[in-house]
KEDRENMI-714832 format. One record per residue: residue number from 1; residue in three letters; x negated, z, y of N, C-alpha, C, O in turn. Coordinates in steps of 0.001 Angstrom, whole numbers, always signed. Each point is the difference from the previous one (the first is absolute). Layout:
BEGIN
   resi   resn      n.xx      n.zz      n.yy     ca.xx     ca.zz     ca.yy      c.xx      c.zz      c.yy      o.xx      o.zz      o.yy
    NUM    ALA         X         Z         Y         X         Z         Y         X         Z         Y         X         Z         Y
...
***
This chain:
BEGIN
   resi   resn      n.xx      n.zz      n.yy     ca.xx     ca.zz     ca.yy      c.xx      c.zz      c.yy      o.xx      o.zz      o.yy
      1    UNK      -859        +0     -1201      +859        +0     +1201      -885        +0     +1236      -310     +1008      +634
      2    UNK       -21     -2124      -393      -893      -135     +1447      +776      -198     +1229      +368     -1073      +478
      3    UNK      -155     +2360        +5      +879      -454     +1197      -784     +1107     +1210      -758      +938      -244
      4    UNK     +1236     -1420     +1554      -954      +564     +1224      +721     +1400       -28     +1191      +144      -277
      5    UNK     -1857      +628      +524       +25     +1382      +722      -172      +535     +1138     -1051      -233      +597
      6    UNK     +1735      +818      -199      -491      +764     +1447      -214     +1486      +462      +939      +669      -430
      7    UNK     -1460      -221      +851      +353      +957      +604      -384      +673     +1428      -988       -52      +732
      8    UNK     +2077      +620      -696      +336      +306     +1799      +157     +1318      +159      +520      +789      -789
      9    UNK     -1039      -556     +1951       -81     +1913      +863     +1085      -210      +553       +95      -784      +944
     10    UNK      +961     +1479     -1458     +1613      +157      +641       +58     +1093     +1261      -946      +771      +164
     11    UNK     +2162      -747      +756      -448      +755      +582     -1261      +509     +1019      -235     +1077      +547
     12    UNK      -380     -2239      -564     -1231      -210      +950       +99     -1556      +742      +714      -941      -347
     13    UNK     -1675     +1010     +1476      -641      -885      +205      -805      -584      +456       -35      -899      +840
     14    UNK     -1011     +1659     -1675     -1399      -382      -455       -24      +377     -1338      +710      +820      -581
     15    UNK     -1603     -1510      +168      -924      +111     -1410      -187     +1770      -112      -108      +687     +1016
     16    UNK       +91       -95     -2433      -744     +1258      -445     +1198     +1056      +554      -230     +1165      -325
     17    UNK     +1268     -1335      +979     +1049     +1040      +305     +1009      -624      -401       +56     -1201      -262
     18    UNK     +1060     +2236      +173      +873      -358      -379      +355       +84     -1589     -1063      +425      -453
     19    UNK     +1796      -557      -467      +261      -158     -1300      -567     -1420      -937      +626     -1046      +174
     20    UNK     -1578     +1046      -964      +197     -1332      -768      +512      -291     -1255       +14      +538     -1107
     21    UNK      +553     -1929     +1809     +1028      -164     -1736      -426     -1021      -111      -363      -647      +982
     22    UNK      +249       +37     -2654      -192     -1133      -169     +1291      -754      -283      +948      +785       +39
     23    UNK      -652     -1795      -257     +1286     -1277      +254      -619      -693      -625     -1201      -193      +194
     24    UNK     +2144      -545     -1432      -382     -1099      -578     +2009      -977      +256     +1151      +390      -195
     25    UNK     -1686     -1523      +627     +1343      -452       -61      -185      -907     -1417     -1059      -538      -324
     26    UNK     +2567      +477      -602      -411      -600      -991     +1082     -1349      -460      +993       -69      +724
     27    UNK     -1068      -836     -1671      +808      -809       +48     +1705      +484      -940     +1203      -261       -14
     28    UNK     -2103      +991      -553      +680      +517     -1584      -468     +1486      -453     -1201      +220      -155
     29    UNK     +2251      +882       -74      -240     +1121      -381      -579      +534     -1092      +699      +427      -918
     30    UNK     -2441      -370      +865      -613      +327     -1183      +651     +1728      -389      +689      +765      +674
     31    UNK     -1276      -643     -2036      +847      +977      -734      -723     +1450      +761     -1024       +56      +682
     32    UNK     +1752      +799      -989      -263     +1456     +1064     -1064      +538      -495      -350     +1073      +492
     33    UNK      -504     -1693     -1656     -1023      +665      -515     -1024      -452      +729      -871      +811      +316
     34    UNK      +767     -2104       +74     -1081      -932      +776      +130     +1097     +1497      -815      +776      +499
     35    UNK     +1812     -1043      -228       +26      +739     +1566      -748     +1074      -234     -1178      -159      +319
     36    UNK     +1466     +1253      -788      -137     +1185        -3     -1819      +217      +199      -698      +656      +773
     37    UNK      +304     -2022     -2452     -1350      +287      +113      -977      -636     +1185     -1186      +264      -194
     38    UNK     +1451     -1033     +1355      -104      -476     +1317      -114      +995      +799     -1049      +465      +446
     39    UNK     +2404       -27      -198      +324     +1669      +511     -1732      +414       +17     -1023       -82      +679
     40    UNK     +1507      +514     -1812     -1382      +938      -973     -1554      -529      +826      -680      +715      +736
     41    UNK      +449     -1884     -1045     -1025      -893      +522       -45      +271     +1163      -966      +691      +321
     42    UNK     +1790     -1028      +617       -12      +164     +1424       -58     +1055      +951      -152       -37     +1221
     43    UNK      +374     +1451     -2399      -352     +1336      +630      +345      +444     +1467      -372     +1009      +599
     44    UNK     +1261     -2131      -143      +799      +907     +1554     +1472      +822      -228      +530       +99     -1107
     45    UNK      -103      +334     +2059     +1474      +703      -452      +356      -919      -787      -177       +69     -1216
     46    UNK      +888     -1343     +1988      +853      -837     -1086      -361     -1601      +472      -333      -474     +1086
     47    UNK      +537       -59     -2281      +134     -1369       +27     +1324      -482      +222      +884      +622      -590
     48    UNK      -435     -1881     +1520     +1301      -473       -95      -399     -1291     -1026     -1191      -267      -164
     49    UNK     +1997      -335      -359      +293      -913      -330     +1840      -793      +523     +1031      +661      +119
     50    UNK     -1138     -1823       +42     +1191      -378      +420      +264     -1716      -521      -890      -656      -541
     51    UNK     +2071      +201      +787      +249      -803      -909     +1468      -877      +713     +1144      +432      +143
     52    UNK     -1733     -1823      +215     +1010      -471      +592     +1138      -102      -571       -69      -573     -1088
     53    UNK     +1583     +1064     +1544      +786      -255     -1035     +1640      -436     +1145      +583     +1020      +365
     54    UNK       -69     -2095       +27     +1072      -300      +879      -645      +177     +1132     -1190      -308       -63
     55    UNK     +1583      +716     +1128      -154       -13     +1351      -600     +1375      +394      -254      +317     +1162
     56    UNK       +48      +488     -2283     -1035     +1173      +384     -1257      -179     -1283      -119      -992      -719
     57    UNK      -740     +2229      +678      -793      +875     -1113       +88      +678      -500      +110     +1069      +602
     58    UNK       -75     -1031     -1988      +184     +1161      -303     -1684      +428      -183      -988      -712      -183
     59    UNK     +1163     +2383      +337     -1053      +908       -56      +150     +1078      -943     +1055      +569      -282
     60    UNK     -2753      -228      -404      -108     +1402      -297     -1279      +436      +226      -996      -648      +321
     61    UNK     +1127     +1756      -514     -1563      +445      +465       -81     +1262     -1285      +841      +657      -613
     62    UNK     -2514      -763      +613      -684      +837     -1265      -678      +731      +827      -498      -448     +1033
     63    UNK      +389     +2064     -1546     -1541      +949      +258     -1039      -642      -916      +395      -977      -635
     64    UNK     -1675     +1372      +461      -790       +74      -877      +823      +733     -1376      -532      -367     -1048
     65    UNK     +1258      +954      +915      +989      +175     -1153     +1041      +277      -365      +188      +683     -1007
     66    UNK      +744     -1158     +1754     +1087       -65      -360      +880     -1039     +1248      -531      -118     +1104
     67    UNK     +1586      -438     -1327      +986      -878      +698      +998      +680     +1019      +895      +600      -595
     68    UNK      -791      -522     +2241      +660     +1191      +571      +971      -954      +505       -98     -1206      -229
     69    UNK     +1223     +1830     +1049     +1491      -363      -162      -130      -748     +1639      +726      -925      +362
     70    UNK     -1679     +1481      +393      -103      -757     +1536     -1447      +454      +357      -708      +929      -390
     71    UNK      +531     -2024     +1353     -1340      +268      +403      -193      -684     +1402      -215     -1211       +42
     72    UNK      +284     +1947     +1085      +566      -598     +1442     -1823      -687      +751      +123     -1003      +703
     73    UNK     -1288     +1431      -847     -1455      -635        +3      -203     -1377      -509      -408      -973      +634
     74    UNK      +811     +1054     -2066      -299     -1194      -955      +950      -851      +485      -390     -1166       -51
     75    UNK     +1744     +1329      +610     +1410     -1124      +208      -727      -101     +1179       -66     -1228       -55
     76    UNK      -755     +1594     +1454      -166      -117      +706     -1625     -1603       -33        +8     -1132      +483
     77    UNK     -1013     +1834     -1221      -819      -700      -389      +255     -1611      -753      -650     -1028      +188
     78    UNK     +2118     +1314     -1301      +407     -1443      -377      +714      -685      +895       +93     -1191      -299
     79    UNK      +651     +1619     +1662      +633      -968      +556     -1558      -428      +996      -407     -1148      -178
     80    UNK      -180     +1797      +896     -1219      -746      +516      -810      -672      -801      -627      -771      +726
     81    UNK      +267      +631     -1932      -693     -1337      -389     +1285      -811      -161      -223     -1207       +92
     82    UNK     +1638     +1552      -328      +777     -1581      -297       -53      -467     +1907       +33     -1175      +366
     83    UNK       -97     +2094      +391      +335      -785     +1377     -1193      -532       -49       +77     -1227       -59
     84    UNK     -1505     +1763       +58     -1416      -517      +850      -585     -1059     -1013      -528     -1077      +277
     85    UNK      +722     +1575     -1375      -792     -1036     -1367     +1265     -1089     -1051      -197      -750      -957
     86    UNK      +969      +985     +1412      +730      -587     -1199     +1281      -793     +1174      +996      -491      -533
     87    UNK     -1111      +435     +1887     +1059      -703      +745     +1612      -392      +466      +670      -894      +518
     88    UNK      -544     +2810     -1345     +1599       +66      -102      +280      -348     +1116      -720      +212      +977
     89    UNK     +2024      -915      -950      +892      -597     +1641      +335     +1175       -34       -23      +827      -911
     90    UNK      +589      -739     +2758      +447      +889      +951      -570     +1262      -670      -775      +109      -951
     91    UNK     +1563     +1090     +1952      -584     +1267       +60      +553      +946      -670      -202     +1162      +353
     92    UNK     +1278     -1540     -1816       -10      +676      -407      +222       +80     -1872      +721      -799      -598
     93    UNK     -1226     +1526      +153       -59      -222     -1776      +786     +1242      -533      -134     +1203      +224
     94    UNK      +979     -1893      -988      +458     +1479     -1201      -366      -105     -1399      -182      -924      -793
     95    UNK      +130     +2378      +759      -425      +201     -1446     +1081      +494     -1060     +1001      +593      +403
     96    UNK     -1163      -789     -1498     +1156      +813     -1254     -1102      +895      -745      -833      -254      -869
     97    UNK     +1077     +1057     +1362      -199     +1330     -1233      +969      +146     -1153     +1169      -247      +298
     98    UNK     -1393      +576     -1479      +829      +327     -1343      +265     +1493      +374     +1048      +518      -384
     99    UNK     -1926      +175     +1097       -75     +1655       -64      +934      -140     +1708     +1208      -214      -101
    100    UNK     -1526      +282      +886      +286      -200     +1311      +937      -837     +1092        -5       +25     +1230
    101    UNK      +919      -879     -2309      +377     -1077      +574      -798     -1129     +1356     -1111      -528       -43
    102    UNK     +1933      +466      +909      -248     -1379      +829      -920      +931      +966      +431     +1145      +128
    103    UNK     -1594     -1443      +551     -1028      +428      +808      -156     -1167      +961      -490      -988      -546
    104    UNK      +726      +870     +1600      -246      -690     +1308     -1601       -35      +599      -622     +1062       +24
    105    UNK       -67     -2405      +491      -972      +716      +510       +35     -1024     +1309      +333     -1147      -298
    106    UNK      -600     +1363     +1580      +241      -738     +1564     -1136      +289      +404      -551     +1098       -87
    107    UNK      -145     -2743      +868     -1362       +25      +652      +419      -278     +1476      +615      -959      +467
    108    UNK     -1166     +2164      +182      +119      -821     +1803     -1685      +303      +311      -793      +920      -198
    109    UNK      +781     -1991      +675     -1751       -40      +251     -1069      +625     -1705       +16      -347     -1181
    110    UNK      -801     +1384     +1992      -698      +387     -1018      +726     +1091      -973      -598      +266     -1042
    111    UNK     +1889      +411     +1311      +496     +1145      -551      +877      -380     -1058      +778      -932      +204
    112    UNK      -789     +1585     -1436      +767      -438      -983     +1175     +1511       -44      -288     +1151      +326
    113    UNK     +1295     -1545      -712     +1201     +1136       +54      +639      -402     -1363      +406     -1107      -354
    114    UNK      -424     +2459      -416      +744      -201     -1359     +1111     +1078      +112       -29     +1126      +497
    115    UNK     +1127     -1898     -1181     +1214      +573       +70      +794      +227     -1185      +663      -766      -698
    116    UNK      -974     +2439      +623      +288      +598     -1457      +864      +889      -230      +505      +446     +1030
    117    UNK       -86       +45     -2095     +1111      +615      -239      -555     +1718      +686     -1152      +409      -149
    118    UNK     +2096      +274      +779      -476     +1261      +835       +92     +1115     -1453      +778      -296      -908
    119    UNK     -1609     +1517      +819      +131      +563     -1133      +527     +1376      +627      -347      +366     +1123
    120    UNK     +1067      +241     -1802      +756     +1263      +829      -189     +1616      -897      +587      +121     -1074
    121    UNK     -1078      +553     +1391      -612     +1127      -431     +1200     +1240      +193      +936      +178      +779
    122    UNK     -1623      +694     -2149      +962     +1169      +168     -1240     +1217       -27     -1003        +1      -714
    123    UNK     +1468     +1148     +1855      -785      +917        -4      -487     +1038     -1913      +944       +98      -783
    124    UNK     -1775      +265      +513      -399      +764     -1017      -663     +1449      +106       -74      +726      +991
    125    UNK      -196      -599     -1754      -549     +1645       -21     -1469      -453      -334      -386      -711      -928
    126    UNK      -198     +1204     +1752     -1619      -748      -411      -748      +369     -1391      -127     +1153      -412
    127    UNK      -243     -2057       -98      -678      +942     -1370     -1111      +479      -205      -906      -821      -137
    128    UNK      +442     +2757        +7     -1006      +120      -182     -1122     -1259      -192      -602      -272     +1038
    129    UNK      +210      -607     -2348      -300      -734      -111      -659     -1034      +859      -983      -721      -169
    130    UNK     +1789      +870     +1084      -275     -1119     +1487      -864      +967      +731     -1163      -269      +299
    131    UNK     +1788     +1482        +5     -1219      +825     +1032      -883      +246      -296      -839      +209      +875
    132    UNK      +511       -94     -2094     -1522      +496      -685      -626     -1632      +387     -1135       -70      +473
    133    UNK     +1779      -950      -659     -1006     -1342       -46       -92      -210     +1498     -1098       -31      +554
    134    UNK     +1821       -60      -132      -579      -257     +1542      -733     +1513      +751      -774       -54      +956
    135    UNK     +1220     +1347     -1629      -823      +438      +609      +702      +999     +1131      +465     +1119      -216
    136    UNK      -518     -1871     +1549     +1188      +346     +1154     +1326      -590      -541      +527     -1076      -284
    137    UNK      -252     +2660      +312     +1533      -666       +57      +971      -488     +1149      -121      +321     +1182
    138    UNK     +1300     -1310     -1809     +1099      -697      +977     +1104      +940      +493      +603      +995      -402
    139    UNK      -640     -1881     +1578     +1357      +840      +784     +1412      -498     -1116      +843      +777      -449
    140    UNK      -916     -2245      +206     +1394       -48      -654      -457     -1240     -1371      -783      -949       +53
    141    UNK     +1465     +1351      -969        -1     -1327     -1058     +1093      -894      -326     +1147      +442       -72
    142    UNK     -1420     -1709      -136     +1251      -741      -230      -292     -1077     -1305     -1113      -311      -424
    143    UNK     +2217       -86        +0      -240      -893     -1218      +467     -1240      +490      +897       +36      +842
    144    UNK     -1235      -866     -1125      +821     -1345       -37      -351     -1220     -1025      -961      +160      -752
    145    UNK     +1558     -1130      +708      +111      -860     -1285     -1147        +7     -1003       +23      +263     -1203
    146    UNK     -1036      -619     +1998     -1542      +289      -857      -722      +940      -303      -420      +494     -1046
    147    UNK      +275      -196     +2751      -656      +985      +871      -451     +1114      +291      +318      -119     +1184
    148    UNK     -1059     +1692     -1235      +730      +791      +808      -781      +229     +1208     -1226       +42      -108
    149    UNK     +1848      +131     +1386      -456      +518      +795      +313     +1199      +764     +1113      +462      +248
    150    UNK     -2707      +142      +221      -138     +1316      +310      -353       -23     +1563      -856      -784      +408
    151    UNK     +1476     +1589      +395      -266      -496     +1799      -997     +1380      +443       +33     +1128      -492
    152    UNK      -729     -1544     +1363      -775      +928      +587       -74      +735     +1322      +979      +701      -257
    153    UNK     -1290      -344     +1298       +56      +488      +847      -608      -935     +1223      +705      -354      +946
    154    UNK     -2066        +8     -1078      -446      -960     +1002     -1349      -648     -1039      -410      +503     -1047
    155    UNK      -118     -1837     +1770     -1123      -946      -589      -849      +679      -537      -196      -247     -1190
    156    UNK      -653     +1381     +1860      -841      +406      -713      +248      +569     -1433      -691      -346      -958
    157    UNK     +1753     +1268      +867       +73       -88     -1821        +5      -880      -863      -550       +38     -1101
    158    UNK     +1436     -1228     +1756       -62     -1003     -1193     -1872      -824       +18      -580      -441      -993
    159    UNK      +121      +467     +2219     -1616      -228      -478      -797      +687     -1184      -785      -381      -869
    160    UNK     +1410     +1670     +1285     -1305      +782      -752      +897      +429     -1041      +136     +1223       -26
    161    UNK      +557     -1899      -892      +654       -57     -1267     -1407      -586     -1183      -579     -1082       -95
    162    UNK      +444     +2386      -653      -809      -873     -1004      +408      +854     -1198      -322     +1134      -355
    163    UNK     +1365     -2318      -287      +406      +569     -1199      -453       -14     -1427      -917      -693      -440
    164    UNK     +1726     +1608      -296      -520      +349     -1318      +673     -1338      -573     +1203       +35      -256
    165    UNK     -2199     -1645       -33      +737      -865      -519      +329      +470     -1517     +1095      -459      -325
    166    UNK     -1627     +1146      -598      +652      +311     -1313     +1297      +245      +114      +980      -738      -106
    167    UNK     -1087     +1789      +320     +1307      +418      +890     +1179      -808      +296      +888        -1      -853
    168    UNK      -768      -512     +1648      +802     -1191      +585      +159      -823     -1015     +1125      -499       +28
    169    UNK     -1764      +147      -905      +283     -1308      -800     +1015      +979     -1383      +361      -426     -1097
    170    UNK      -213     +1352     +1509     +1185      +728      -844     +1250       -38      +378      +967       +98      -755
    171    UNK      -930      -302     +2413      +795       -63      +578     +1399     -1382      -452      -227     -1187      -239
    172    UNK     +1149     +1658      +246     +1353     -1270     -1153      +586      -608      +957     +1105      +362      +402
    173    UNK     -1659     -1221       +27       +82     -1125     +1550     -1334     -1049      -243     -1018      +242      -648
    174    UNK     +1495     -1907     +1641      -915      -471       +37      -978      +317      +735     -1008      -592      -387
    175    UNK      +727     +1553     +1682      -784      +698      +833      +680      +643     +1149     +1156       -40      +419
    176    UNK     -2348      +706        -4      +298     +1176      +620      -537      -549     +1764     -1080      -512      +293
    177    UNK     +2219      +830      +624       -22      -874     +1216      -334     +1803      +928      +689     +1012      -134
    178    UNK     -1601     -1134      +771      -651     +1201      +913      +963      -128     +1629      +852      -721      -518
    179    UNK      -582      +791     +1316      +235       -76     +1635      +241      +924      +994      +756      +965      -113
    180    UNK     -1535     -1325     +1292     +1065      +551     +1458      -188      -631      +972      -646     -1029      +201
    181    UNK     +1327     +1771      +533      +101      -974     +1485     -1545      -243      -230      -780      +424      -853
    182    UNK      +545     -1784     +2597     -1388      -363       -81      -536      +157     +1352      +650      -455      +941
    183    UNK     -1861     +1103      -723      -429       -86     +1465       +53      -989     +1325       +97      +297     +1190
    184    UNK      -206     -1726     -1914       +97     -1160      +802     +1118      -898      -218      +529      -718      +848
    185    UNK      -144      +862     -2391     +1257      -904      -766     +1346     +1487      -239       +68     +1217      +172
    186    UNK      +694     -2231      -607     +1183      +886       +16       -17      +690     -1722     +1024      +550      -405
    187    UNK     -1846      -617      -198      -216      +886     -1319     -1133     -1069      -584      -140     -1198      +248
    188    UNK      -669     +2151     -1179     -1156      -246      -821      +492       -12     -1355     +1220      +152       -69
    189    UNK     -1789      -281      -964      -168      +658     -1039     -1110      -958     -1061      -527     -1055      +353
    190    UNK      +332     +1752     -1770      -904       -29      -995      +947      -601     -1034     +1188      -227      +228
    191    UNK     -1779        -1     -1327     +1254      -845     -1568     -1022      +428      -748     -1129      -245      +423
    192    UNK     +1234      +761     -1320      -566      +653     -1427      +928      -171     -1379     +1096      +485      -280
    193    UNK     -2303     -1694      -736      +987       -62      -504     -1085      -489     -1439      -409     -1103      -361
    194    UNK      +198     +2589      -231     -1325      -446     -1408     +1228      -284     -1101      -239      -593     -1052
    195    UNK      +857      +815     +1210     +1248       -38     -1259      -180     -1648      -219       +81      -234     -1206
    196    UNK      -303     -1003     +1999       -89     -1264       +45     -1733      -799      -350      -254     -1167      -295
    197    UNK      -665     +2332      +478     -1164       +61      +337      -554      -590      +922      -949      -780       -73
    198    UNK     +1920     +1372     +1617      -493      -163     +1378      -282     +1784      +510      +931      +768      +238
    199    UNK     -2154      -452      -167      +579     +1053      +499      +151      +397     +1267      +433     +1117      +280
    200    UNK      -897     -2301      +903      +443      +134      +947      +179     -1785      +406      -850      -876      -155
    201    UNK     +1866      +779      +559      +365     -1464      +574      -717      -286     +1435      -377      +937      +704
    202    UNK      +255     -1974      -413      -494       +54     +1778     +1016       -92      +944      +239      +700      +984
    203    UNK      +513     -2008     -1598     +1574      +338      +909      +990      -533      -972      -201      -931      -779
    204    UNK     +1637     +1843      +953      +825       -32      -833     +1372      -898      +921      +755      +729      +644
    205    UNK      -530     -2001      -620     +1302      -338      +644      +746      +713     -1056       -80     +1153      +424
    206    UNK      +482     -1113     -1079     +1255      +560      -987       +25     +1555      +269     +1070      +535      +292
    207    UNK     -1817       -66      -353      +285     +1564      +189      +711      +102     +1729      +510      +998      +509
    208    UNK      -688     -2352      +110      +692      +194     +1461     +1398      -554      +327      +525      -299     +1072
    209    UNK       +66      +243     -2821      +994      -200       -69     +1057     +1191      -338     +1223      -119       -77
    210    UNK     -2204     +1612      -154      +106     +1507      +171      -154      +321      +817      +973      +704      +271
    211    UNK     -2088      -698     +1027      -466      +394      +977      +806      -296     +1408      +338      +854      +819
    212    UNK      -127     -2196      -746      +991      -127      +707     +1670      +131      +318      +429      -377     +1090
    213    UNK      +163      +746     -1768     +1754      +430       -39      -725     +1898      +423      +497      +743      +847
    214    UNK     -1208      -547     -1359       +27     +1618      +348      -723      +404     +1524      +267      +911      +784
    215    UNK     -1282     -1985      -731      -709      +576     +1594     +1024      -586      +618      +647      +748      +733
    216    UNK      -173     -2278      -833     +1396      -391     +1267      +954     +1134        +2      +563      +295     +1055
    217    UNK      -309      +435     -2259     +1377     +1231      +763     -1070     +1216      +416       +54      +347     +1180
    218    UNK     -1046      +348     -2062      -752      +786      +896      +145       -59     +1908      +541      +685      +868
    219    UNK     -1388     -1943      -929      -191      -653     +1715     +1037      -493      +820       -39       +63     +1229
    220    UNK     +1120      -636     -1991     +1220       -51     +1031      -345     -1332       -34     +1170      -326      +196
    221    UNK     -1712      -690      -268      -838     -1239      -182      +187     -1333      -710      +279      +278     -1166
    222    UNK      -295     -1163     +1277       +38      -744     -1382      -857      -760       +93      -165      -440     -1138
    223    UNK      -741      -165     +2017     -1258      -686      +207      -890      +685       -14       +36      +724      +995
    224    UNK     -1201      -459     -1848     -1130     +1000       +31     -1285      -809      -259       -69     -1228       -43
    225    UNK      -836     +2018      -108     -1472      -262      +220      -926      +507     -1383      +204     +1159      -361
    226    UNK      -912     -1733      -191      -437     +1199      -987     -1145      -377      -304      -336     -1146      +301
    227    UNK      -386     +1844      -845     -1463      +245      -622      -353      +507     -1488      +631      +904      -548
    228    UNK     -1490     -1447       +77      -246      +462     -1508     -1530      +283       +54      -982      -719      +189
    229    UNK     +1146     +1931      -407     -1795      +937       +82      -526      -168      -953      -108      +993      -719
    230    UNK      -404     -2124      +290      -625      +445     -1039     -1284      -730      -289      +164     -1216      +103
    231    UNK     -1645     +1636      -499     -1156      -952     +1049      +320     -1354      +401      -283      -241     +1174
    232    UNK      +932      -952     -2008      -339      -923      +692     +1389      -126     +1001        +5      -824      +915
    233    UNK     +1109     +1666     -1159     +1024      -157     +1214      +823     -1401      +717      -409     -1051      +496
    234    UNK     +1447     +1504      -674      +521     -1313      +363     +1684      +502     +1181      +596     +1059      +195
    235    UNK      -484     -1961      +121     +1092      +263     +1618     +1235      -607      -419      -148      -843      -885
    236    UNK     +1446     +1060     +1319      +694      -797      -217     +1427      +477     +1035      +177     +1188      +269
    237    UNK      +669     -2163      +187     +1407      +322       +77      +935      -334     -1067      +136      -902      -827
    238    UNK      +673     +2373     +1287     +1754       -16      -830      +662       -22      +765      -308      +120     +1186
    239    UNK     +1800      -333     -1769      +988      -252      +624     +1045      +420     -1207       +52      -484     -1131
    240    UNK      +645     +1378     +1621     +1357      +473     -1175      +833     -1164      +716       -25      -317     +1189
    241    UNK      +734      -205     -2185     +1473      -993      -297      +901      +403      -403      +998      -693      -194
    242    UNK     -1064     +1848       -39     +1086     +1045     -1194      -389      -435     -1139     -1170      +284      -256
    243    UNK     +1964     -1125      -864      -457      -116     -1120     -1296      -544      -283      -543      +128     -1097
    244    UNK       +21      -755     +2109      -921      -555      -375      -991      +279      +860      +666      +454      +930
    245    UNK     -2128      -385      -469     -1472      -167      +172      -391      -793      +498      +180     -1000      -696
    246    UNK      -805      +702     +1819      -732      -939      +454     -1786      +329      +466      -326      +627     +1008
    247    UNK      -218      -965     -1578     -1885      +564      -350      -617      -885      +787      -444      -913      -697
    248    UNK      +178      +744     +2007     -1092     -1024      +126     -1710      -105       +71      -465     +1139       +26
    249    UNK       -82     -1683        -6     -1476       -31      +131      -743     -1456      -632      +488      -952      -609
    250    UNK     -1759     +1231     +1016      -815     -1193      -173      -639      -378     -1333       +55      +684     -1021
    251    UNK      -556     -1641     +1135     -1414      +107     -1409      -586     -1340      +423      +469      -932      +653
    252    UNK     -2002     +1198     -1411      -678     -1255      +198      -420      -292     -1809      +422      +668      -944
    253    UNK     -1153     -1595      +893      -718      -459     -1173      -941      +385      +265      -439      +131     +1143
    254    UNK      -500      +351     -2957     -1054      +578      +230      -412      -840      -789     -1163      -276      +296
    255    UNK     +1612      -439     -1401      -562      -707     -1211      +664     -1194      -380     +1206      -129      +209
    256    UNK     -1852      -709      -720     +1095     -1322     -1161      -810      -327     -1200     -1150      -425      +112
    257    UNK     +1711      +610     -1227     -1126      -580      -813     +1137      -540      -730     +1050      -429      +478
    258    UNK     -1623      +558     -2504      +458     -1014      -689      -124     +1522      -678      -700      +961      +316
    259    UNK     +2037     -1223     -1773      +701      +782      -693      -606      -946     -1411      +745      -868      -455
    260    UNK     -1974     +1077      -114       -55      -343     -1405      +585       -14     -1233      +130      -866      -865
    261    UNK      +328     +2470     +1008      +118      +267     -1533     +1884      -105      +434      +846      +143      -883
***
């Protein structure tokens, strides 16, 4: 299967920040074992793969081990190589998820905006478990579809979060989302998530499909600002829709090669 590869720093724009995902666009859906071991090969959070099918793509995306249900970086990274490398008309591409349904993605200038299903959280009782791994404990915990997230007081805690990853990867969620308000942006936060064997993501669009429905009613708000701390860091705007999410931010290309095996 010799087909081109890419990969792109989501969420940035420049090279070395931001999230990288690799994207393979393909003609025909090789079997989930091939993906997986690519995934594997390619050693970033996730690989997309996508697949022309009617008047959209369908998409999925792999960790290094295992197949996850959304992935808002990697959908971000595959619609910029179909706009910059592959010559999709006009400014805008949809995708089909099997896990996620229909995913929107809109280019104005350099900013890409993906438009995803909003995820809605219910408060919890925090679990021992969680405070021993992070350590400092949270003001409040919440669960949501994948997720859980734990909120903090101000930026500096969620910096100086250095958790017990054993720990966490016990945790019965796809990862564990850190936040609080943000000194310069309207909230920060961290994504921890060894249960996938990421144990820290660089930037999570999907987890800001949690992050945002709760800071817009926190803040009174629905247009916000946000930041993801985590070394290589990446920026982005939200926008609550009610049911749905709107994530925007940049990416560039860092790579193109050829897919041998």
């Amino acid at each position: 299967m010799n087909r081109t590869i890419y990969q792109v720093d989501a969420f940035a724009s420049e090279i070395f920040k931001g999230n990288p995902a690799a994207v393979c666009i393909l003609d025909r859906w090789p079997d989930e074992a091939r993906m997986q071991k690519i995934a594997n090969e390619n050693n970033l959070s996730e690989t997309a793969f996508a697949v022309h099918s009617g008047d959209c793509f369908e998409i999925r995306w792999f960790t290094p081990q295992m197949e996850v249900e959304l992935c808002g970086h990697a959908t971000l990274a595959t619609a910029h190589v179909l706009f910059n490398h592959m010559d999709h008309p006009g400014d805008k591409i949809c995708f089909d998820s099997i896990h996620s349904g229909r995913l929107n993605v809109k280019r104005s200038g350099e900013m890409l905006t993906l438009d995803f299903p909003a995820d809605r959280v219910e408060e919890m009782v925090i679990p021992e478990l969680i405070v021993t791994a992070l350590i400092t404990p949270p003001l409040k915990g919440y669960r949501g579809k994948s997720d859980f997230m734990f909120v903090y007081t101000n930026e500096r805690e969620i910096e100086n979060i250095n958790p017990d990853f054993g720990l966490l990867a016990r945790v019965d969620g796809r990862g564990v989302i850190v936040t609080a308000p943000g000194n310069n942006v309207d909230f920060v936060s961290r994504f921890f998530a060894p249960q996938t064997g990421i144990n820290e993501d660089p930037v999570t669009g999907s987890a800001h499909t949690t992050l945002t429905p709760y800071w817009s009613k926190v803040l009174g708000k629905s247009k916000l600002t946000a930041r993801q701390l985590s070394s290589r860091g990446g920026e982005l705007v939200c926008e609550d829709k009610g049911d749905r999410v709107e994530i925007s931010g940049q990416a560039v290309t860092y790579l193109k090669g050829e897919l041998m095996g």
